[in-house]
N, C-alpha and C positions, 0 to 999 in steps of 0.2 A: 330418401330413406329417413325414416324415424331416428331419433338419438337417442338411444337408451344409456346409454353411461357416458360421463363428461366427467373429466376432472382440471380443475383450473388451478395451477400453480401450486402444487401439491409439493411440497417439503419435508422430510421427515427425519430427525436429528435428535440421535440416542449419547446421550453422556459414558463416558466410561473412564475410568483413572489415567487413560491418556488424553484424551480430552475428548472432545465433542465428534462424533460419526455423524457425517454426513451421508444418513443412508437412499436418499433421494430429496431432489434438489430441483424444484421451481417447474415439476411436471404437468404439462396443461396435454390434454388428447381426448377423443371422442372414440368411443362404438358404435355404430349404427345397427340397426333390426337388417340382420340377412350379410351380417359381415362377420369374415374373420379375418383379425389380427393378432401378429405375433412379434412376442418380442424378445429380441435377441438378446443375447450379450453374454461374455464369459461369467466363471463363477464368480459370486462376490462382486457381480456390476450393480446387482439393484431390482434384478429381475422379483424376486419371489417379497422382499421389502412392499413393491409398488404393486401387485397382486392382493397380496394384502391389505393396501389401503383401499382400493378400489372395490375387496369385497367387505369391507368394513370392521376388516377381522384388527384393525389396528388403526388406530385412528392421526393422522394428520399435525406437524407442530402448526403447521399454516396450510393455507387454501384450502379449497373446498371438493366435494365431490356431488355430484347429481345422478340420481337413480331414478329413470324412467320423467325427469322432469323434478324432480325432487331433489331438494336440499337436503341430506342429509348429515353432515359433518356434525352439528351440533347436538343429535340426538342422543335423549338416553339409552343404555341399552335393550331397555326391553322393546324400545320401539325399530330399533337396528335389528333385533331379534326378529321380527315381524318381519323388514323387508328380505331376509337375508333368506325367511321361509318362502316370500310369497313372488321374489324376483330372481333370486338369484341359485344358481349350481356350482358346487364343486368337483373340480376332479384333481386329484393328487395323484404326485410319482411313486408313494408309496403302493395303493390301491385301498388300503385303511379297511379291509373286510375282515367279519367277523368268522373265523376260522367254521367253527363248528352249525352255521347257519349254509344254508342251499343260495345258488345266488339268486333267487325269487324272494327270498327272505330277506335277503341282506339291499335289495333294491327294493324291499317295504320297509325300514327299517321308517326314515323319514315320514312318509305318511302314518306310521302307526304312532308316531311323536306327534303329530300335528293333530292327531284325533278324525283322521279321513275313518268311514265308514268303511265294514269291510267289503261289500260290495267293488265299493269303487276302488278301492285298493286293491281286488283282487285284475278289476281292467286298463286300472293304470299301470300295474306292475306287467303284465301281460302285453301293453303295449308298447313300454319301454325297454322289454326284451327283444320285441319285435324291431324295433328301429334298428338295436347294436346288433340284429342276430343271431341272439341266445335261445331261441325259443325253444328249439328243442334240448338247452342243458337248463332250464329253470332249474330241477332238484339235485342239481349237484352242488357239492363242496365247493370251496376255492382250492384246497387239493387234489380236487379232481380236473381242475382247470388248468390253461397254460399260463402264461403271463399274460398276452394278446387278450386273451379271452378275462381274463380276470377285470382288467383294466377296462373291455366292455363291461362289465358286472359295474365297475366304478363309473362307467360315464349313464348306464341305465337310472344306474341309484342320483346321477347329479339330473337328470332329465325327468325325473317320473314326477316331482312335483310341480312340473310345465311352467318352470323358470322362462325370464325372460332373455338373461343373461347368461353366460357359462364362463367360469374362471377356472383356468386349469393352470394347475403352475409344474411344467416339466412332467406334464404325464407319459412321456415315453422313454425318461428318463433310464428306466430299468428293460428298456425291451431292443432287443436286435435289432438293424434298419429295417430291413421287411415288414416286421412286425409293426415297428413304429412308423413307417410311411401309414399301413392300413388302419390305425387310430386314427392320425393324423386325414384323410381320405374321411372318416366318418365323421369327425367336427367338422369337417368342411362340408358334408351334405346335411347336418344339422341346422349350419348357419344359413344354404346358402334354400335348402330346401324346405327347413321349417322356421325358419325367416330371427333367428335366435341370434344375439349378438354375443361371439364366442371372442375372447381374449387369450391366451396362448403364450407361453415363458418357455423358450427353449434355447440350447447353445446348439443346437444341431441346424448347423446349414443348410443339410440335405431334408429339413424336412418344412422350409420356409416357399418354398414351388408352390403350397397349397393355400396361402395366404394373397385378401386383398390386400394387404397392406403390411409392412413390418417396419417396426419401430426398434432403432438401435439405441443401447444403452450401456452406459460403462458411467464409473463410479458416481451413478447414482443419478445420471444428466440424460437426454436425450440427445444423439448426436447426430442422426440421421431419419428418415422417415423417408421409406419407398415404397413406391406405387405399385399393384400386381405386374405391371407390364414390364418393371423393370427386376420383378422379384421374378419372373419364367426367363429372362434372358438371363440372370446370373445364373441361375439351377441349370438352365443347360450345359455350363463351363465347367460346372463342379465333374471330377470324375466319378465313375461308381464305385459301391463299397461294397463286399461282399458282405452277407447277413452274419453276424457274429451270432455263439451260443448265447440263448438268452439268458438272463440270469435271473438267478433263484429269489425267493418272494420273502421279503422279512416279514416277520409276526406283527402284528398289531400292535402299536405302541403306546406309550400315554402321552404321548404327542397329538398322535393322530385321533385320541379320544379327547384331550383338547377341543383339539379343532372342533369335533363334532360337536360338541358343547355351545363353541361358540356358534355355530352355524344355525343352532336350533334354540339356542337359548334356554334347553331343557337338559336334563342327567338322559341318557336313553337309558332306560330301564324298560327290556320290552319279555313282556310275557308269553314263552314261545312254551316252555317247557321248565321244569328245577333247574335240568343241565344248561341248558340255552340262556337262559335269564340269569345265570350265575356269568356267562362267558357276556353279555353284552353290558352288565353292569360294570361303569369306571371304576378301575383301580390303581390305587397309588404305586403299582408296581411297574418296573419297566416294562 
């Protein structure tokens, strides 16, 4: 298998008036085309830290990362901006959608940033419904959606620009086990079927079954690395959990418009409508 994402000795170490935070420390791993990997660890291990440097959103005190064969640690941003269009997806445990947008809109959001024609944004958005299984709520809200459904909306929107990678940090964070098994069930046919190297941050054991491979991590170190074969023998022992209520969907944050910022390396300013183009432009408000 191909290696599309390699990070070699990856360190990352933030100052703060008690001293230095070791927030990952001497990480070296590989993704390959048609694999997925997850990785573990309680809160505050290192998980969503090392996500981030792998998707470029945060850059490295030391080592290096490779995209697709590529060096990229030293680059400037605008050119980080480019790979970040043209390799890689996001998926967040927020779901980061635009309230008052349909979810066909809000999985065009990225292509209309990047200047795709609307033609082909109207069959890329169409077919990326099709994979998560939204096709027939294209014109809904995300309040007309459930969380399950919503979070497809989000992995649509990380998939429609035919990345090579997928970085999801705790996307099922906010959803019942049921629910969150059948995301987790759909990264796994993404990787396994449209041959995309998915990487995956979760504390939920019960949802590590669907993984080639899982990488354990605690304050900031890798501690373990297991094999599929050994990741279905431990899910068998785990007991069952019954589907808890899922829980309610927080508003759009300026966090999560951050992010989008950085991902695209553009303001998204998208021209839907007065009312639409007011809700998708950044604001310094919570």
């Amino acid at each position: 298998m191909t290696v599309l994402l390699k990070a070699s000795h990856l360190t990352r170490t933030y100052s703060s008036a008690a001293g230095d935070v070791h927030a990952c420390v001497d990480v070296s791993l590989e993704v390959s085309a048609g694999e997925l990997v997850v990785v573990r660890g309680p809160s505050g291990a290192g998980k969503s830290t090392l996500l981030n440097l792998l998707g470029t959103l945060d850059k490295p005190t030391s080592g290096t990362i490779e995209i697709d064969g590529q060096e990229v640690t030293a680059l400037g941003e605008d050119a980080l901006a480019a790979i970040r269009r043209d390799n890689l997806g996001f998926i967040f445990q927020s779901f980061g959608l635009v309230s008052i947008l349909s979810a066909a809109e809000n999985v065009e959001l990225p292509l209309r940033i990047a200047g795709i024609a609307a033609d082909e944004r109207t069959e890329r958005v169409d077919e990326a419904l099709v994979r998560v299984g939204l096709e027939k709520h294209a014109e809904q809200r995300p309040s007309e959606l459930s969380g399950g459904q919503q979070q497809r909306v989000g992995i649509a929107r990380a998939i429609v620009s035919r990345p090579q990678i997928l970085i999801a940090d705790e996307p099922t964070g906010q959803l019942d086990s049921r629910t969150a098994a059948s995301i987790m069930d759909l990264l796994s046919v993404l990787a396994h079927e449209q041959g995309l190297a998915a990487i995956v941050s979760t504390h939920d054991p019960l949802l590590v079954a669907r993984a080639d491979r899982v990488i354990d991590i605690h304050d900031g170190r890798i501690t373990a690395v297991t094999e599929s074969e050994a990741v279905a023998t431990a899910h068998e022992a785990q007991p069952d959990v019954q589907p808890a209520v899922e829980v309610p969907t927080p508003p759009l944050t300026r966090k999560a418009l951050k992010v989008q910022r950085a991902m695209t390396g553009e303001i998204p300013i998208i021209q839907f409508s007065d009312e639409r183009e007011a809700a998708a432009k950044p604001s310094d408000e919570e």
